[in-house]
N, CA, C and O atoms as a MOPAC input file, in Angstrom:
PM7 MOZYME 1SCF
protein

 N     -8.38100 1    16.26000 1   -14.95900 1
 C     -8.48800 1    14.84800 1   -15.28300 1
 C     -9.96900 1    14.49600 1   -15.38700 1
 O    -10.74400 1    14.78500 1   -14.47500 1
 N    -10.40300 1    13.80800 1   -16.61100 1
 C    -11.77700 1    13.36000 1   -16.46300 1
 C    -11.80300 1    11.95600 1   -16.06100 1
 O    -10.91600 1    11.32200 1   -15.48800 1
 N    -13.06700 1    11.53200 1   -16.48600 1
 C    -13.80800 1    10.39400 1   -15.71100 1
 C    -12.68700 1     9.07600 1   -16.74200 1
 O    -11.96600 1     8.12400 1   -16.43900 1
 N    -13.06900 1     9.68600 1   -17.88400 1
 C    -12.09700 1     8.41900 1   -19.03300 1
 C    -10.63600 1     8.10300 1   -18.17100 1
 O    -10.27700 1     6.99600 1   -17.77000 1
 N     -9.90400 1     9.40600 1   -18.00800 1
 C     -8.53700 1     9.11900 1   -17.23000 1
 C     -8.78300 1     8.29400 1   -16.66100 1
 O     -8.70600 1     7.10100 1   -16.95600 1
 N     -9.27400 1     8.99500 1   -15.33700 1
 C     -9.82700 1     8.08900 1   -13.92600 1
 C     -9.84000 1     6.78300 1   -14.30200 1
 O     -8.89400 1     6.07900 1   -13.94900 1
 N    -10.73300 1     6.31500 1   -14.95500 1
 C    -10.81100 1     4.89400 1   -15.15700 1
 C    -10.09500 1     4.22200 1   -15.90600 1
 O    -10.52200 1     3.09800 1   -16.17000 1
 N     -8.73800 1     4.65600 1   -16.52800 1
 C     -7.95700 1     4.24900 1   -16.84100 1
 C     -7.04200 1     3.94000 1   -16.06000 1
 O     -6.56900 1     2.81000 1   -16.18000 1
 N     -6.49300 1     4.87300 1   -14.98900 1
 C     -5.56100 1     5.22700 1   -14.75900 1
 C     -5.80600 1     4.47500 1   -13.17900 1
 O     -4.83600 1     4.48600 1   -12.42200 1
 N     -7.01500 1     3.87500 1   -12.73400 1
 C     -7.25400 1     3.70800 1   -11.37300 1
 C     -8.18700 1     2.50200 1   -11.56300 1
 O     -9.40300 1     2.49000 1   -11.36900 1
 N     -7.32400 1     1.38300 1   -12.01900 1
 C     -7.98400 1     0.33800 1   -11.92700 1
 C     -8.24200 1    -0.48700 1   -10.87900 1
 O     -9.45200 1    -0.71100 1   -10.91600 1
 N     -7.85500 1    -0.93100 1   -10.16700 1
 C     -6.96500 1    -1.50000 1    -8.95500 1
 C     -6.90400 1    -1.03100 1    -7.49300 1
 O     -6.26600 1     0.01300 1    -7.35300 1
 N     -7.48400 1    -1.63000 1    -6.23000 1
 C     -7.22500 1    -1.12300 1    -5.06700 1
 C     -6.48700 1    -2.21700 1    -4.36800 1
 O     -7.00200 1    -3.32700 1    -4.50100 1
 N     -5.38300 1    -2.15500 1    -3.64500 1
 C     -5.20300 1    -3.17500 1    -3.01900 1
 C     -4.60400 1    -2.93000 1    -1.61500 1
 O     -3.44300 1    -2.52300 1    -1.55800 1
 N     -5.31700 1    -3.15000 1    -0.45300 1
 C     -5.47800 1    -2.58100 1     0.57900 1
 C     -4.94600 1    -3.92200 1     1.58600 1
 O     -5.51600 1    -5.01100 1     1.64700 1
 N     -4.02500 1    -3.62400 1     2.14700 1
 C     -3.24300 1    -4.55700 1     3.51600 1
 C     -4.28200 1    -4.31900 1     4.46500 1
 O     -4.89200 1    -3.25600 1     4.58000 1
 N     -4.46800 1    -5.41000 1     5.17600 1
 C     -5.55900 1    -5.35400 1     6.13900 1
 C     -5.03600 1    -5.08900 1     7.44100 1
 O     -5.76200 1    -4.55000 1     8.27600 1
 N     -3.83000 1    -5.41400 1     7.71500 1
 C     -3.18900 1    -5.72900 1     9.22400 1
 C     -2.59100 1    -4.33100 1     9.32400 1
 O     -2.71300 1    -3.73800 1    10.39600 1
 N     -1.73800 1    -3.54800 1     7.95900 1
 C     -1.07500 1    -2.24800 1     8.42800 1
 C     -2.18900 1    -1.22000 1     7.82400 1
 O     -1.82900 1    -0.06200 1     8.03600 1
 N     -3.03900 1    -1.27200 1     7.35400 1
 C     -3.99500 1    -0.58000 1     6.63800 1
 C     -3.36200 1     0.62000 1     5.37900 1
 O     -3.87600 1     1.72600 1     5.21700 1
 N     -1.99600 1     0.03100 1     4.47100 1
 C     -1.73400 1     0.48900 1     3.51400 1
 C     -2.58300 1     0.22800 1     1.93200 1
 O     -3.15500 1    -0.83200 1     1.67800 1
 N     -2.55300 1     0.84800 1     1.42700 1
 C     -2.94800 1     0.91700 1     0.04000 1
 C     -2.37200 1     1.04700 1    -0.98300 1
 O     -1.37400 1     1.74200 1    -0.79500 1
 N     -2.49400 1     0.68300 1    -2.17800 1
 C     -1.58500 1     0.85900 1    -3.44300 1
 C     -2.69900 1     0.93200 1    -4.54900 1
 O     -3.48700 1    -0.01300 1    -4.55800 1
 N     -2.88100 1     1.96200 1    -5.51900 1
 C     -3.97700 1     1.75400 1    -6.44300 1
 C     -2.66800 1     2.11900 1    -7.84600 1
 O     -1.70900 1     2.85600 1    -8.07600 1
 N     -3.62200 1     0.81900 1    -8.58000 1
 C     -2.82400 1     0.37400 1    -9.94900 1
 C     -3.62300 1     0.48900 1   -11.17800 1
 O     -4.83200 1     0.71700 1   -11.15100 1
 N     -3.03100 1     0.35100 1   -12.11600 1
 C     -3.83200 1     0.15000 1   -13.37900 1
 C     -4.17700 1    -0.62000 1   -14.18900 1
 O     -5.03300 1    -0.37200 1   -15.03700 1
 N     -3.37400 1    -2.04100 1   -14.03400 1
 C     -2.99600 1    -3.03800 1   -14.97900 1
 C     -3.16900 1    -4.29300 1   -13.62800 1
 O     -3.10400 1    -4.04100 1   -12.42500 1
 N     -3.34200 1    -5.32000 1   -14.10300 1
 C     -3.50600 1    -6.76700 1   -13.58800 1
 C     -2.13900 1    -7.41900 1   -13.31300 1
 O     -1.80100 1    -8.28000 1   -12.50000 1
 N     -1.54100 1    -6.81500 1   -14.14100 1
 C     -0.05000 1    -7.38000 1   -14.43700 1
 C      0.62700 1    -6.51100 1   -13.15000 1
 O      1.23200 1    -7.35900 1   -12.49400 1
 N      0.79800 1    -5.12300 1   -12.47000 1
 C      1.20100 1    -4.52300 1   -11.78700 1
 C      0.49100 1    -5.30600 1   -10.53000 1
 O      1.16800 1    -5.65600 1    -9.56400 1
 N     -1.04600 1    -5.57900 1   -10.61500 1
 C     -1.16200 1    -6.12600 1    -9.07500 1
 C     -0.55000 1    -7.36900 1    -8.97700 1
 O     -0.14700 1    -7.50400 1    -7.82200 1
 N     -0.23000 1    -8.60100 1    -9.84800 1
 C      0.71900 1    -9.40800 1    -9.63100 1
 C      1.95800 1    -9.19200 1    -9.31700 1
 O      2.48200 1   -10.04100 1    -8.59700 1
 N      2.59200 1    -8.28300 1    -9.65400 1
 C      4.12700 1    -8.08800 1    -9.79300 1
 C      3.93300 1    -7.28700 1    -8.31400 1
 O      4.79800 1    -7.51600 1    -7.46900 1
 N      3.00500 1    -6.50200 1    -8.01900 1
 C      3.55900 1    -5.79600 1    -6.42900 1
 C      3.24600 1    -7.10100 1    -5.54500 1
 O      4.20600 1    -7.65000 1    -5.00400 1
 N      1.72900 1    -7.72100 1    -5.33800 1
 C      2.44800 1    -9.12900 1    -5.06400 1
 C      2.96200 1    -9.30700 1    -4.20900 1
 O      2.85000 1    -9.10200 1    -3.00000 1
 N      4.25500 1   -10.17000 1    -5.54600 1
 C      4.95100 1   -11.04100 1    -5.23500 1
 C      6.19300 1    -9.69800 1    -4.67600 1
 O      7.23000 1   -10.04700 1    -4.11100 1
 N      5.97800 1    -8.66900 1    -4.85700 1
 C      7.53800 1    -7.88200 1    -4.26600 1
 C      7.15000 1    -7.53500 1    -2.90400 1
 O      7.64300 1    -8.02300 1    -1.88700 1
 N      6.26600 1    -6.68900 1    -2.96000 1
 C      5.70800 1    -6.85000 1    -1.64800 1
 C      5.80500 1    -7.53000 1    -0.32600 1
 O      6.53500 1    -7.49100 1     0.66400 1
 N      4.48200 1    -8.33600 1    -0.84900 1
 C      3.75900 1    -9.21500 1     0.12400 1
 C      4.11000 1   -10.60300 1    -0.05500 1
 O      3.45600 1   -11.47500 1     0.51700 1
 N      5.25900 1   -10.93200 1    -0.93300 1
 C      5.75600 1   -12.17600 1    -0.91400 1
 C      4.34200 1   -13.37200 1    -1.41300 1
 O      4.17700 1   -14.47200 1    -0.88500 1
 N      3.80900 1   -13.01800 1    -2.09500 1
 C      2.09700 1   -13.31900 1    -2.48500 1
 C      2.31400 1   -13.56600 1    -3.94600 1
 O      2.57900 1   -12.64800 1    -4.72100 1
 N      2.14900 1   -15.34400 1    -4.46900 1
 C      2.45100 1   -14.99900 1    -5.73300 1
 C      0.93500 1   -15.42500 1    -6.47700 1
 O      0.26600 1   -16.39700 1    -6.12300 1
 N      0.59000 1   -14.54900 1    -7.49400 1
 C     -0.62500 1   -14.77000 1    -7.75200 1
 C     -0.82800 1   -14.22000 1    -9.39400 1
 O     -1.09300 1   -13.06200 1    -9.71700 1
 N     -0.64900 1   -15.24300 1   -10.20500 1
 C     -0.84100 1   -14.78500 1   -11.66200 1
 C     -1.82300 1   -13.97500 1   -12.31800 1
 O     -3.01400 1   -14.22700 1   -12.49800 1
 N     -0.91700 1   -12.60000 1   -12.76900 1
 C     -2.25000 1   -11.57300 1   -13.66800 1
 C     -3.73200 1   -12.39300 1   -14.33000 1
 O     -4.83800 1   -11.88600 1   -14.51600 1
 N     -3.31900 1   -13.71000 1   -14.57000 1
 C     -4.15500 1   -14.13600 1   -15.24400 1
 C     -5.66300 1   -14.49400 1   -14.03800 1
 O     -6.85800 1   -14.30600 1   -14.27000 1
 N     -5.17000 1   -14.91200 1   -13.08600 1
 C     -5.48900 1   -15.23100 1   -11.64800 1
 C     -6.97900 1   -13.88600 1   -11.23400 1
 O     -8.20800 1   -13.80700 1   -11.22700 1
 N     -6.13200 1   -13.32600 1   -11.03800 1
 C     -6.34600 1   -11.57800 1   -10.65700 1
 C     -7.46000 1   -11.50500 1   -11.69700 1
 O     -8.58900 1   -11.56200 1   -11.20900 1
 N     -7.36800 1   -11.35600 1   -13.43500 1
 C     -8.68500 1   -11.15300 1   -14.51600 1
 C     -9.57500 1   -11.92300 1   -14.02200 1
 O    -10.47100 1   -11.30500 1   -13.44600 1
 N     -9.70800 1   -13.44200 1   -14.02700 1
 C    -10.54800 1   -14.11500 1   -13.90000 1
 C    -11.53000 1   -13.99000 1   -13.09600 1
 O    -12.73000 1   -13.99400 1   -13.36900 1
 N    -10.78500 1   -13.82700 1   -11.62300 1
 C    -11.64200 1   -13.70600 1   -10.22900 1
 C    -12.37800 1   -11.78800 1   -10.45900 1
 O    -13.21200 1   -11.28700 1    -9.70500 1
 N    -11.90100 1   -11.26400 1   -11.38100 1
 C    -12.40900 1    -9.95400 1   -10.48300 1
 C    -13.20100 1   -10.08400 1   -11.81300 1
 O    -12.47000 1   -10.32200 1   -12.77500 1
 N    -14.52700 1    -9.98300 1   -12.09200 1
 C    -15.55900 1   -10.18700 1   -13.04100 1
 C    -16.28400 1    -9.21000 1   -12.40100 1
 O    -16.01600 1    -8.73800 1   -11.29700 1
 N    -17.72000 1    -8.74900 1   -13.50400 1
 C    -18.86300 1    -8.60400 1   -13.05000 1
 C    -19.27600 1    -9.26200 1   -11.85900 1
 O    -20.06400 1    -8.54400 1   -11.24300 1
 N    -19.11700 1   -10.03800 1   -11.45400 1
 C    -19.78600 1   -10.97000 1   -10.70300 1
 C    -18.96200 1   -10.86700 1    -9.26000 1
 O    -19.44600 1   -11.36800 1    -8.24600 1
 N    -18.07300 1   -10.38900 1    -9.25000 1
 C    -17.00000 1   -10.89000 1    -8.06300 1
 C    -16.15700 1    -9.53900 1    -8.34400 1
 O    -15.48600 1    -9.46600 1    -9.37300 1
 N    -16.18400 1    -8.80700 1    -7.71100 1
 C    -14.96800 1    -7.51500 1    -7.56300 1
 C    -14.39300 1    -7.23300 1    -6.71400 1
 O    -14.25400 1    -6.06000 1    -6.36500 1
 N    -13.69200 1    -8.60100 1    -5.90300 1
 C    -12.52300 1    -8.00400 1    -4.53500 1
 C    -12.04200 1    -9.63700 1    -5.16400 1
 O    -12.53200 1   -10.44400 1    -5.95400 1
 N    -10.60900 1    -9.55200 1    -4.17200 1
 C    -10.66100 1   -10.95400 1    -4.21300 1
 C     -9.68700 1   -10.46400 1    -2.46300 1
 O     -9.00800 1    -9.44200 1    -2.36400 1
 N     -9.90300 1   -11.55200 1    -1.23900 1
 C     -8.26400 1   -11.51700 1    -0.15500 1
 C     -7.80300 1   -12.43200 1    -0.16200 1
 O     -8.15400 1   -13.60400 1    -0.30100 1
 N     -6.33500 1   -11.56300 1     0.10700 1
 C     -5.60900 1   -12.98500 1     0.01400 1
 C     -4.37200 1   -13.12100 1     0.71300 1
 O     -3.35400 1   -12.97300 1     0.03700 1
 N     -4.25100 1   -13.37200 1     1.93200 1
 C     -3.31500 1   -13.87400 1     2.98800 1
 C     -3.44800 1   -12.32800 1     3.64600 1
 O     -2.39100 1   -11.76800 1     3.93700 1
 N     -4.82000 1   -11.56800 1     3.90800 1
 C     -5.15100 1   -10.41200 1     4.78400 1
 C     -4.73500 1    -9.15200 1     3.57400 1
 O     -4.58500 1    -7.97200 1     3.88900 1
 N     -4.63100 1    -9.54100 1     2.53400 1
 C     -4.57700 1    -8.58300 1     1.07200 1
 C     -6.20700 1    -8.22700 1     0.47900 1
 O     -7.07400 1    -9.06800 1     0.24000 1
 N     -6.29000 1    -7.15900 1     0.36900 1
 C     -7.81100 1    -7.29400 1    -0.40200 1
 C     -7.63200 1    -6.72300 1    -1.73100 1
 O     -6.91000 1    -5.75300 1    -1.96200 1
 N     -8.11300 1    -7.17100 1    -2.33800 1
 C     -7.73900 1    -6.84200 1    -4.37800 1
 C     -8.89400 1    -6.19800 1    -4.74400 1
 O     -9.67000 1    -7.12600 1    -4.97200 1
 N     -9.27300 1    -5.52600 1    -4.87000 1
 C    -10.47100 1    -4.56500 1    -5.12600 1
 C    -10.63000 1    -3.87200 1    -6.64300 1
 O    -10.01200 1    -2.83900 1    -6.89900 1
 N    -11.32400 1    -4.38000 1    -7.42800 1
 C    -11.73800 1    -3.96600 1    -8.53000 1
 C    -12.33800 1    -2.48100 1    -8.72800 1
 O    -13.55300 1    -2.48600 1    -8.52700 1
 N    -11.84500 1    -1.26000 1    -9.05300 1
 C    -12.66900 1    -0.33400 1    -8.60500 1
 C    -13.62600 1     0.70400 1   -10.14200 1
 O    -14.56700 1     1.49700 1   -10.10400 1
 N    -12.88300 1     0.22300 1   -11.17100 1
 C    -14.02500 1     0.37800 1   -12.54400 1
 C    -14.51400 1    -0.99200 1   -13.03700 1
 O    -15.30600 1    -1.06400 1   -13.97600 1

């Protein structure tokens, strides 16, 4: 697997703070949808693009951390 994969394929960290699980995703749309199945956390893909910028690459949220990782 190269670096292109990688950064395709591993967009996304999203790390529970209280049980210290992880889930790494690829799409904006998958960290919304685990979420709300999950963590009962509802938070629109659109939500998720906005906040994770150049400028800002985590976002927490109710002890969730959203981690931008390309």
């Amino acid at each position: 697997m190269d670096i292109i994969e990688l950064q395709t394929n591993f967009k996304f960290l999203i790390i529970n703070m209280n049980t210290n699980t992880s889930h790494v995703l690829k799409t904006d749309r998958q960290v919304s949808d685990l979420l709300k199945k999950i963590y009962d956390i509802t938070v629109s893909h659109m939500y998720v693009r906005r906040n994770l910028n150049d400028n800002l690459d985590f976002i927490v949220k109710d002890d969730i951390l959203i981690k931008k990782v390309w």
